[in-house]
C-alpha positions as CSV (number, residue, x, y, z in Angstrom):
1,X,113.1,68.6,152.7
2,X,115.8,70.9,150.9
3,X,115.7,74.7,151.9
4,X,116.3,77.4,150.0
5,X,117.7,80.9,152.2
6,X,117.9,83.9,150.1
7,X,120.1,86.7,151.3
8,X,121.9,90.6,149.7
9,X,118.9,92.3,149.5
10,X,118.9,96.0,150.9
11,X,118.1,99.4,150.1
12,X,120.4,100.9,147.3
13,X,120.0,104.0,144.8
14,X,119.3,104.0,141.1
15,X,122.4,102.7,139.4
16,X,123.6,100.8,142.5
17,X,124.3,97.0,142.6
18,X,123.8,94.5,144.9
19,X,124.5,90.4,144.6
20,X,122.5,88.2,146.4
21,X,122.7,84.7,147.4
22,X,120.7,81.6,147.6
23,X,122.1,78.8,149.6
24,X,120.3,75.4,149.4
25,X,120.7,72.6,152.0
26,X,120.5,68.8,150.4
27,X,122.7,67.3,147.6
28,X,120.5,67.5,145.2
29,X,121.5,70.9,144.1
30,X,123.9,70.0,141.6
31,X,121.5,68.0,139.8
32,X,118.9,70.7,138.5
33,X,119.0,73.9,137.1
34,X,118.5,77.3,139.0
35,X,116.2,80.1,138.6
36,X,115.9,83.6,140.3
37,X,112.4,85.2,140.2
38,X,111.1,88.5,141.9
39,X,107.5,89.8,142.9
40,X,106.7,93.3,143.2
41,X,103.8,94.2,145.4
42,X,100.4,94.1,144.0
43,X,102.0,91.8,140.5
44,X,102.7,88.1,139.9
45,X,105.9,86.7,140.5
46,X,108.2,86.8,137.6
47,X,111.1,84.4,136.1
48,X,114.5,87.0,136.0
49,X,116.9,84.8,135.2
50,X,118.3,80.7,134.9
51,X,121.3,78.6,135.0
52,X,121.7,75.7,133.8
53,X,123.1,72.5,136.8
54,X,126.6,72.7,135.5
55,X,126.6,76.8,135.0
56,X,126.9,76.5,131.3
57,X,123.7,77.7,130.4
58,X,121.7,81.2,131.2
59,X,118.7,82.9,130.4
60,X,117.7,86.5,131.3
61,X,114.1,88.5,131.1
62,X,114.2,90.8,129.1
63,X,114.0,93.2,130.8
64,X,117.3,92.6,132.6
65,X,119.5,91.6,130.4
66,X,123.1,93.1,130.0
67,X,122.2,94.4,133.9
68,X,122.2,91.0,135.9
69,X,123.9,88.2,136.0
70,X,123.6,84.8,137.4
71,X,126.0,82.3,138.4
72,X,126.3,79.3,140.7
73,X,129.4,77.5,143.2
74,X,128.0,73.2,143.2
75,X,130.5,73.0,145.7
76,X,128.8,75.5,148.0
77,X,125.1,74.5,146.9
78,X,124.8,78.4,146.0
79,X,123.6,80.4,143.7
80,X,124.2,83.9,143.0
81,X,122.5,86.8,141.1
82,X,124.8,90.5,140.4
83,X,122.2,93.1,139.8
84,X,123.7,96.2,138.3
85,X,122.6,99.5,136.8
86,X,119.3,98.8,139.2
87,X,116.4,100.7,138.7
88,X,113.3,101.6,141.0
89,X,111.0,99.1,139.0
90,X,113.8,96.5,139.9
91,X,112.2,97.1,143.4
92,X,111.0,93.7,144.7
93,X,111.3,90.7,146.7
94,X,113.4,88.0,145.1
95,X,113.3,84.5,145.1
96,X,115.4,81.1,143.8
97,X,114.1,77.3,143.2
98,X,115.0,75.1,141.7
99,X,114.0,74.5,137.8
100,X,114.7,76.1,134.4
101,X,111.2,77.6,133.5
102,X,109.0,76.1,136.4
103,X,109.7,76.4,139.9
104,X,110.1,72.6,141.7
105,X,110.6,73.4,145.4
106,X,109.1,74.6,147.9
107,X,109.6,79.1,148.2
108,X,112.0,80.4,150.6
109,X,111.6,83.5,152.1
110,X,113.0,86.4,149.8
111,X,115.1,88.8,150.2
112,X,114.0,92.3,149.7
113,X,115.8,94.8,147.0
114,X,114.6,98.7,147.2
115,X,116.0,100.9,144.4
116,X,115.0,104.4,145.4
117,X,116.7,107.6,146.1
C-alpha cells in the first residue's frame, strides 16, 4: 500500500514561509497527479493546490494564489508546497494524495502550519 508522510509544518508569524514535503513510497508516483489540501478545525478539508505527473501543470485556490507554490522531484517520489506571505487563516493541517481534483489514496497524517504572532 503506498504511503504518503507529510512533513515542514511549524509555528511561524504572519508573513513568514514555510515549504513542506510529501514523500510517497511505491512507484506509482510518477504516474498521477498531486494535490495538497488543508483542514482547519471545525471546517471541511479543502483542495489548495495541484500538479500535474510530469510538473507541467498547476492549479491554485483562490485564495492562495500568487502566495504558494507547488512543485514535485519524480526522482525522489516528493512533492513540495512553498507557502509565503502566510496568514493566520492559512492556519491548518495539511495534507497530499494523489489525484488532480479528487483524492485517490489513502490520508497520511498532516503536518500542522500555525500562523500566529
Amino acid at each position: 500500500q503506498v504511503q504518503l508522510v507529510e512533513s515542514g509544518g511549524g509555528l511561524v508569524q504572519p508573513g513568514g514561509s514555510l515549504r513542506l514535503s510529501c514523500a510517497a513510497s511505491g512507484s506509482i508516483f510518477s504516474n498521477h497527479a498531486m494535490t495538497w489540501y488543508r483542514q482547519a478545525p471545525g471546517t471541511e478539508r479543502e483542495l489548495v493546490a495541484a500538479i500535474g505527473s510530469a510538473g507541467g501543470s498547476t492549479n491554485y485556490a483562490d485564495s492562495v494564489k500568487g502566495r504558494f507554490t507547488i512543485s514535485r522531484d519524480n526522482a525522489k517520489n516528493t512533492v513540495y508546497l512553498q507557502l509565503n506571505s502566510l496568514k493566520p487563516e492559512d492556519t491548518a493541517v495539511y495534507y497530499c494524495n494523489f489525484g488532480w481534483s479528487r483524492a485517490l489514496g489513502a490520508w497520511g497524517q498532516g503536518t500542522l502550519v500555525t500562523v500566529s504572532s
